[in-house]
C-alpha positions as CSV (number, residue, x, y, z in Angstrom):
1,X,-38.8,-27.3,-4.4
2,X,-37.3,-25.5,-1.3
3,X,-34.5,-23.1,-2.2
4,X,-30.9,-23.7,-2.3
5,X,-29.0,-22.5,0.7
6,X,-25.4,-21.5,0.1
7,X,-22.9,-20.6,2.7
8,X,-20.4,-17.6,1.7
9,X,-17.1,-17.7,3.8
10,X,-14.9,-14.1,4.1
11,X,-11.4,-15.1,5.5
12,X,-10.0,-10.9,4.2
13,X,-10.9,-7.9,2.2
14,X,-11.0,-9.8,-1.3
15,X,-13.7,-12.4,-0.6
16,X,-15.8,-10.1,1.7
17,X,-16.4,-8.4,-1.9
18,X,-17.0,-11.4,-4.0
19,X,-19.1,-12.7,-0.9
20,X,-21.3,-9.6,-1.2
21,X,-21.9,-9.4,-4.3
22,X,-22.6,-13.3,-4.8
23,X,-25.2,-12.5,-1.9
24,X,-27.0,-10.1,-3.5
25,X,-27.1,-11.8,-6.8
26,X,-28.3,-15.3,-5.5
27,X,-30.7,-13.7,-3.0
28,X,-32.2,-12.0,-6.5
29,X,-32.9,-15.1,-7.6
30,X,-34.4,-16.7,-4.3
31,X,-30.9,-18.4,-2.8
32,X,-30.9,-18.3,1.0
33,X,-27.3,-17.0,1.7
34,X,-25.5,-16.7,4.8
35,X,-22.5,-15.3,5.4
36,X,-19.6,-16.6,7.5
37,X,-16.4,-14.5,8.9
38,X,-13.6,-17.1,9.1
39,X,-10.6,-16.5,11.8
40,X,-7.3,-17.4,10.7
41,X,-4.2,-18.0,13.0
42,X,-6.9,-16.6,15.7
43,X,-8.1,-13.6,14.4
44,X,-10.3,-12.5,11.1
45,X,-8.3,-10.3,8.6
46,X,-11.2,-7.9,7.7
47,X,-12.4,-5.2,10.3
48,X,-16.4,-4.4,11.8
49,X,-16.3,-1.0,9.8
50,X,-15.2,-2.9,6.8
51,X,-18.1,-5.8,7.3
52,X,-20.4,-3.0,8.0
53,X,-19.5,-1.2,5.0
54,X,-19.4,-3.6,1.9
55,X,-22.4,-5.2,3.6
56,X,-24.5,-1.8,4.0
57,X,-24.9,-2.9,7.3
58,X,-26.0,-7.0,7.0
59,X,-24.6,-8.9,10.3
60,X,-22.8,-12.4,9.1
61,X,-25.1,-15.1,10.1
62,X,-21.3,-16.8,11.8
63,X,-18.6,-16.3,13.5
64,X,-16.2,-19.7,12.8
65,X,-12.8,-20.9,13.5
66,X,-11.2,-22.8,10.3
67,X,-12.0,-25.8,11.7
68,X,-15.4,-24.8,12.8
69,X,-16.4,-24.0,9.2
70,X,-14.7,-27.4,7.9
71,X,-16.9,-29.5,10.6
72,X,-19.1,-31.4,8.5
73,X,-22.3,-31.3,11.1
74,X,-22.0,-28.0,9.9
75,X,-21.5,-28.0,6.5
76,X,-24.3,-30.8,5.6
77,X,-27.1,-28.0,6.4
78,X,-26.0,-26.3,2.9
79,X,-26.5,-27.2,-0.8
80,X,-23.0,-25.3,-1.7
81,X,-20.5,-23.1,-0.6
82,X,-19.0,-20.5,-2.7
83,X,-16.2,-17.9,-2.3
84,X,-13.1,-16.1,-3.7
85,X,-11.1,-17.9,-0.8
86,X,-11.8,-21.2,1.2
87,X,-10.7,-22.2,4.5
88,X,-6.8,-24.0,3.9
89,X,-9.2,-27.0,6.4
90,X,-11.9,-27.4,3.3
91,X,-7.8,-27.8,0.8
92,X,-6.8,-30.3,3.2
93,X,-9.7,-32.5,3.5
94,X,-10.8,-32.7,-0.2
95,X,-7.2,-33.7,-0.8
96,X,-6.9,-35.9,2.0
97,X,-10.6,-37.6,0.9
98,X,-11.1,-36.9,4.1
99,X,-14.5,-35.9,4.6
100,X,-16.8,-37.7,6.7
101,X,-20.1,-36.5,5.6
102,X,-23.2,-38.7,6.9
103,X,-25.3,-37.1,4.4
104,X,-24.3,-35.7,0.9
105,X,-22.5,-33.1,1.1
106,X,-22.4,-29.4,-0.3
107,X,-21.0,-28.5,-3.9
108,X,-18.2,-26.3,-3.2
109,X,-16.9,-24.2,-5.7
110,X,-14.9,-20.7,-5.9
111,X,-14.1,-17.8,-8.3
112,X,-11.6,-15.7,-8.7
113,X,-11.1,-13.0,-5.9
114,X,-10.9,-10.1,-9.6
115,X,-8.4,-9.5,-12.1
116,X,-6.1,-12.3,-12.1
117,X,-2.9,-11.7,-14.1
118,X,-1.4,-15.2,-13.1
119,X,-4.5,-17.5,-13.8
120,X,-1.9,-20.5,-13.8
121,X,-2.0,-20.3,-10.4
122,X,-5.4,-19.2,-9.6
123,X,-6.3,-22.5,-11.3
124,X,-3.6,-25.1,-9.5
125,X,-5.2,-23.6,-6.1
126,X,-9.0,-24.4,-7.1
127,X,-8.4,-28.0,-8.9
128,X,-9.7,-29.5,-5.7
129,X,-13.1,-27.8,-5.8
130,X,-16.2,-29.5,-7.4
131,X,-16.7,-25.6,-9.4
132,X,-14.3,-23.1,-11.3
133,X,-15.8,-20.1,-11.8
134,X,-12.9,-18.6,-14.4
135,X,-12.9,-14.4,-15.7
136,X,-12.4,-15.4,-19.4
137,X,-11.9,-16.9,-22.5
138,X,-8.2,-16.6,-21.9
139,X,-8.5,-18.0,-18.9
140,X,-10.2,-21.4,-20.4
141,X,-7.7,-21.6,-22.5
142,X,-5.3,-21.9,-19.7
143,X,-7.4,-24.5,-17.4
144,X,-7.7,-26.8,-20.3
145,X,-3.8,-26.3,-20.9
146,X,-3.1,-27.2,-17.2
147,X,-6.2,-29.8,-15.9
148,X,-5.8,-33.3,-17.8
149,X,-9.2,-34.4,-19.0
150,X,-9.8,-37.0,-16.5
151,X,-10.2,-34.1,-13.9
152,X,-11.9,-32.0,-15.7
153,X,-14.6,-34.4,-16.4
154,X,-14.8,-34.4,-12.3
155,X,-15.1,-30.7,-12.0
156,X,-17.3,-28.0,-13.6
157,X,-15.6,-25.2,-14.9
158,X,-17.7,-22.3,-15.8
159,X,-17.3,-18.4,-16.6
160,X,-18.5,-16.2,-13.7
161,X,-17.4,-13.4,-11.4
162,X,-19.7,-11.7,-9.9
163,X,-17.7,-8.7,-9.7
164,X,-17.6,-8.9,-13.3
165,X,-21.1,-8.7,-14.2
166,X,-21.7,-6.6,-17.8
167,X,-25.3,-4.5,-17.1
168,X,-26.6,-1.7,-18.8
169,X,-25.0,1.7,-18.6
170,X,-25.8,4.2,-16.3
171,X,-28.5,6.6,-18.0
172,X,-26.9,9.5,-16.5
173,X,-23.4,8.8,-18.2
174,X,-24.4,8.9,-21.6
175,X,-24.7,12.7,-21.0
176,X,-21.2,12.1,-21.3
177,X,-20.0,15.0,-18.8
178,X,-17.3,14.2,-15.9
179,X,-17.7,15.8,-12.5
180,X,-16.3,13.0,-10.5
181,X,-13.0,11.7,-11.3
182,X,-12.1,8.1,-8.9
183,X,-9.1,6.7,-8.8
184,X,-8.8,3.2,-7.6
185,X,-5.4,2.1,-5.3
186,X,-4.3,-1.1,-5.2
187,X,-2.6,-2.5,-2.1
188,X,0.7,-3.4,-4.2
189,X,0.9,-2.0,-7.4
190,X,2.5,0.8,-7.9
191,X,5.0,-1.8,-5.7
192,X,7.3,0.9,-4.5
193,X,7.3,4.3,-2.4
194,X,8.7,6.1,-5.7
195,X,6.0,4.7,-7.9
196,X,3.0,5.7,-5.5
197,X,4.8,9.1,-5.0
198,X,4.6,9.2,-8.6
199,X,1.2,8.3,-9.5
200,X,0.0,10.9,-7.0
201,X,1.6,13.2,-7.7
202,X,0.4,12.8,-11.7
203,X,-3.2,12.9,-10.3
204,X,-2.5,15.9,-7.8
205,X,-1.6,17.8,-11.3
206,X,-4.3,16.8,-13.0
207,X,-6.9,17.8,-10.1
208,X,-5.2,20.9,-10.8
209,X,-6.0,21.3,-14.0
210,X,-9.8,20.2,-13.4
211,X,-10.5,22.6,-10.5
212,X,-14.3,22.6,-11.7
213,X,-14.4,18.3,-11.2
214,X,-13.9,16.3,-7.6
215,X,-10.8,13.8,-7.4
216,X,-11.8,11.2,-5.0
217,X,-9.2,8.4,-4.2
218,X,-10.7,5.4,-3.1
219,X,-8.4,3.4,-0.3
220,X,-8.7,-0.2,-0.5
221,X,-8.5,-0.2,3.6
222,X,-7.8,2.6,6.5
223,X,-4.4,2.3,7.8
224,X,-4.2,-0.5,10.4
225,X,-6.5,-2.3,8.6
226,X,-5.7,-5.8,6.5
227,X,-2.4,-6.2,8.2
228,X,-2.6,-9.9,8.1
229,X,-3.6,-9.6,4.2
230,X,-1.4,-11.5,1.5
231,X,-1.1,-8.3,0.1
232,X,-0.5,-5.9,2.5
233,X,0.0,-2.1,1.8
234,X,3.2,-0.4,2.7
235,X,2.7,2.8,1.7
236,X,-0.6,4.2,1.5
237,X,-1.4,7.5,-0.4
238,X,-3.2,9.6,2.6
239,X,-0.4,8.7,4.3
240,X,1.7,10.0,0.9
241,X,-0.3,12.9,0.8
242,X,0.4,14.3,4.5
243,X,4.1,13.7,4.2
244,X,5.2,14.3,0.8
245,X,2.5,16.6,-1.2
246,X,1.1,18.6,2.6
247,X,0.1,21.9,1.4
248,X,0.4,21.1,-2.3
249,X,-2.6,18.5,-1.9
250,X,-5.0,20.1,-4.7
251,X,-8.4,21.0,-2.5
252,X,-10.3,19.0,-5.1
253,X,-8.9,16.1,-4.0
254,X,-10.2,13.7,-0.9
255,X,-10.0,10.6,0.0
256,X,-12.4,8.3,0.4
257,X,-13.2,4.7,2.3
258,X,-16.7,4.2,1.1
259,X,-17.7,1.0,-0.6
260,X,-17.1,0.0,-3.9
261,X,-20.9,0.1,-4.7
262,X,-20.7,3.8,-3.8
263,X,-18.5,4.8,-5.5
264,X,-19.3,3.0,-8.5
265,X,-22.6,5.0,-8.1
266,X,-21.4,7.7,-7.9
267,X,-18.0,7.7,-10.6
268,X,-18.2,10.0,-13.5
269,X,-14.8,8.5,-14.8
270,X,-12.5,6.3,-13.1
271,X,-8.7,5.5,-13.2
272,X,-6.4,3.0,-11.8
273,X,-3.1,1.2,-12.0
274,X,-4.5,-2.3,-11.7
275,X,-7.9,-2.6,-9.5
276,X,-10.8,-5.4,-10.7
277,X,-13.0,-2.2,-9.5
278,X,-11.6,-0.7,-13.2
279,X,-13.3,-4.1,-14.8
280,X,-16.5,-3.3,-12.7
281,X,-16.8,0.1,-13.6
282,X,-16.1,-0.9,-17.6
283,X,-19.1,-3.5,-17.0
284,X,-21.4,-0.3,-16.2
285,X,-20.6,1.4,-18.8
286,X,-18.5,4.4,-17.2
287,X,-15.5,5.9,-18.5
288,X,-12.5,3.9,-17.8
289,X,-8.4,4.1,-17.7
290,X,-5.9,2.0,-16.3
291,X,-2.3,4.3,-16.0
292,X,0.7,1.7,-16.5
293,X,3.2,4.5,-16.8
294,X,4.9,5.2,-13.3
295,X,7.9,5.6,-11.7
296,X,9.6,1.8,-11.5
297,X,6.6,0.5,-13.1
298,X,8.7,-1.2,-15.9
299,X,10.6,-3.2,-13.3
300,X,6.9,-4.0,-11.3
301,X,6.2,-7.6,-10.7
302,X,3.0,-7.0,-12.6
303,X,3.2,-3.9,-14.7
304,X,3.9,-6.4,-17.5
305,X,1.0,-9.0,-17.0
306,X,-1.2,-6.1,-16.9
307,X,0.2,-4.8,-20.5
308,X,-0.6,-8.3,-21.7
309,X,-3.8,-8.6,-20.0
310,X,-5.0,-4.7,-21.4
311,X,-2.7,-5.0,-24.9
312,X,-6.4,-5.3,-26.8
313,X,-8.4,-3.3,-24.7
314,X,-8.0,0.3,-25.4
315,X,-7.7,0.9,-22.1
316,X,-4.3,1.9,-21.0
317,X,-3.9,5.8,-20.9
318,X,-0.6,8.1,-21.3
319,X,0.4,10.3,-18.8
320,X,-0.7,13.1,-20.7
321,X,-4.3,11.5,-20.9
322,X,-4.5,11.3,-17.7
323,X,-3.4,14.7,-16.8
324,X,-6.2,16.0,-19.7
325,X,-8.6,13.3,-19.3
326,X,-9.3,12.2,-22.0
327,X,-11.8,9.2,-21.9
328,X,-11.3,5.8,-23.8
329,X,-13.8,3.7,-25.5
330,X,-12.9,0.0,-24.9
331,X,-12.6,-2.3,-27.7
332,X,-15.9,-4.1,-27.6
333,X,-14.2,-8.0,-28.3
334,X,-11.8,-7.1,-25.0
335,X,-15.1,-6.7,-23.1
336,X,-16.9,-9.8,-24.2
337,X,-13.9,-11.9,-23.2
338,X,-13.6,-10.5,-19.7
339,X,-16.9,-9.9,-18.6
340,X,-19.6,-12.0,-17.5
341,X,-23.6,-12.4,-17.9
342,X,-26.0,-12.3,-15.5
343,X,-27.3,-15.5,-16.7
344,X,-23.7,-17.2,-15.9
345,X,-25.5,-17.1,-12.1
346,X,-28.2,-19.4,-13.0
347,X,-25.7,-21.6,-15.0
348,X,-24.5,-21.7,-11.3
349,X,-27.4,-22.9,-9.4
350,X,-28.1,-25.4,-12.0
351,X,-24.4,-26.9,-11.6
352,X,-25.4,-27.1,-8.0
353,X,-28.6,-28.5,-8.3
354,X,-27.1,-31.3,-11.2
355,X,-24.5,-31.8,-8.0
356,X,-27.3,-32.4,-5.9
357,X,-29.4,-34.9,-8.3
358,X,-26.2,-37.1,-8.5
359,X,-25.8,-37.6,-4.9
360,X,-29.7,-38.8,-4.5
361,X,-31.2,-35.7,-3.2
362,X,-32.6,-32.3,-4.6
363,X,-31.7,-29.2,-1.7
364,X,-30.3,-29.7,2.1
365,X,-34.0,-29.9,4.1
366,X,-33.6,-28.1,7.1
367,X,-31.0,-25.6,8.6
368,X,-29.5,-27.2,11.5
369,X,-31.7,-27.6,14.7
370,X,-30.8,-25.2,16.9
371,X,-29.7,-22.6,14.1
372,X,-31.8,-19.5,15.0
373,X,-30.7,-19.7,18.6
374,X,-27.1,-19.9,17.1
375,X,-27.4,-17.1,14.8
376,X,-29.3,-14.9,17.8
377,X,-25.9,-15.9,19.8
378,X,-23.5,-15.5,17.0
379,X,-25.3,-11.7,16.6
380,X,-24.4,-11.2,20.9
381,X,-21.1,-12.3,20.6
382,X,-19.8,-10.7,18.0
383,X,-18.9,-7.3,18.7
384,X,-17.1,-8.8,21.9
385,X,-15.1,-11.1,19.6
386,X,-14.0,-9.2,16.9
387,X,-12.8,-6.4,19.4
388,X,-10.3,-9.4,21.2
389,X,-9.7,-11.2,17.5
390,X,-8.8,-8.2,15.2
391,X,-5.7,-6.7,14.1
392,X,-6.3,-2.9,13.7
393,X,-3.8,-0.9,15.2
């Protein structure tokens, strides 16, 4: 039987992650993947360092307008496509039954792009898709509250994110010592200049009172990149840093823009006021806190989800725990219900095969004729492309 060919769309920052990580999970268990960097409103909302970066260096097989990557000539030449986000074009047609597909055509399905605090409304924006991939148990709960029964018994709903994938902890951090402190930012939360002032100024002090251990800060995104994201970050903390802390920057503390699989690999402990990259590291086993208590925070649009979403987990530190770091073991129930398995990807592919079997044939044949000369001129014109297309300053 050939293999199943899946298509991975990256329309920002969010799904470039899920994209990559999907990629290297299906390619594990012989999917051919390509991956496809969407424009929107004539431009793509995620940068060539940042592509090169989370990708460790992988070129996207295409370059696509929305409506380029909605055009069913091109679509029929995959068994699925799979994402955090889809094209608004792939919304409108399902909707519309408006697909015109002379052949079957792919299972489409998406996840969620991490943490979702409001999986209400992850949910209402995914009931057109033939797969949910939902984070938890909590989460199930709320899709069969919201979908009637008649359309779920037309879609698949399964648990899955492959940024929340439980593995086995990291041999080298059941030593149990802590060189490397990370702490995760999040473009919006702290939500204010006040909070973010705050929370840097908490880990400043307690870089301080580690000078033996390394504080890294991982930025979601260099400044004058992601301008066009939903959630776009107003106040970034290197940008904090120079104009509010200047000298008083502890010299154990840097800043870094590596990728998340970096500096997963390289975390000791890791912090954060609300990052999915806190669930990731939980999921390998590495010392995890998520600090609630800021400036503002109470009046934060999601300080309070995230109490709810962490109230059995064990997870959320005091100030002073932060300051002494002092690790937290996670309650192991919590974990079950958030994480996934690695087997929840071949639940996957067997969803898309079942999709397949329905609609009278097993895998797409062929990639399009003409597809390796496309691919060769995708690879040419990129770089001239992107420069025209992208929105960093």
């Amino acid at each position: 039987m050939c293999s199943i060919k899946v298509l991975l769309p990256i329309l920002d920052d969010s799904s470039l992650f899920i994209a990559r990580r999907f990629q290297r999970a299906l390619e594990e268990r012989g999917t051919l993947v390509f991956l496809a960097a969407i424009e929107r409103h004539g431009h793509v909302a995620v940068s060539e360092r940042q592509l090169f970066e989370v990708l460790g260096g992988r070129d996207v097989d295409f370059f696509l307008t929305e409506e380029e990557a909605a055009s069913e000539e091109f679509l029929s030449n995959f068994d699925a496509v799979l994402g955090a986000k889809l094209p608004m074009s792939f919304r409108r047609k399902y909707l519309r039954r408006a697909w015109k597909f002379s052949s079957p055509r792919p299972c489409i399905g998406a996840c969620f792009p991490g943490i979702d605090f409001t999986p209400e409304v992850g949910i209402e924006n995914r009931r057109f898709l033939d797969v949910i991939c939902l984070n938890s148990e909590a989460d199930f709960a709320a899709y069969q509250r919201l979908v009637p029964e008649s359309e779920r018994a037309k879609q698949k709903a399964i648990r899955l994110n492959p940024s929340l994938i439980r593995s086995e902890p990291d041999r080298r951090l059941l030593k149990g010592s802590v060189n490397k402190v990370y702490f995760f930012a999040q473009a919006i939360v702290p939500e204010t200049l006040g909070g973010r002032v705050d929370v840097l100024r908490l880990l400043n002090e307690s870089a301080r009172r580690h000078p033996d251990k390394t504080f890294v800060l991982k930025l979601r995104h260099l400044r004058g990149e992601n301008n066009s994201h939903v959630h776009r970050e107003r106040f970034s903390y290197e940008w904090i840093a120079e104009r509010v802390l200047g000298e008083e920057l502890s010299p154990n503390m840097t800043f870094s823009s590596a990728s998340m699989e970096k500096c997963l690999e390289d975390a000791d402990y890791c912090l954060t006021c609300s990052s999915t990259a806190a669930l990731e590291a939980v999921a390998r086993g590495i010392p995890t806190g998520f600090l609630l208590d800021y400036e503002g925070g109470e009046k934060g649009k999601w300080n309070k989800p995230a109490r709810i979403f962490l109230s059995n987990s064990n997870l959320i530190l005091s100030r002073q725990e932060v300051l002494d770091l002092v690790p937290r073991t996670p309650k192991a129930a919590w974990v079950d219900s958030v994480l996934s398995a690695p087997g929840d990807f071949d639940r996957l592919l067997s969803i898309i095969r079942e999709f397949h079997d329905k609609q009278g044939n097993s895998v797409a044949p062929m990639i399009y004729p003409g597809y390796w000369e496309a691919k060769a001129h995708s690879a040419k014109t990129v770089a001239r492309r992107f420069k025209r297309k992208l929105l960093v300053a």
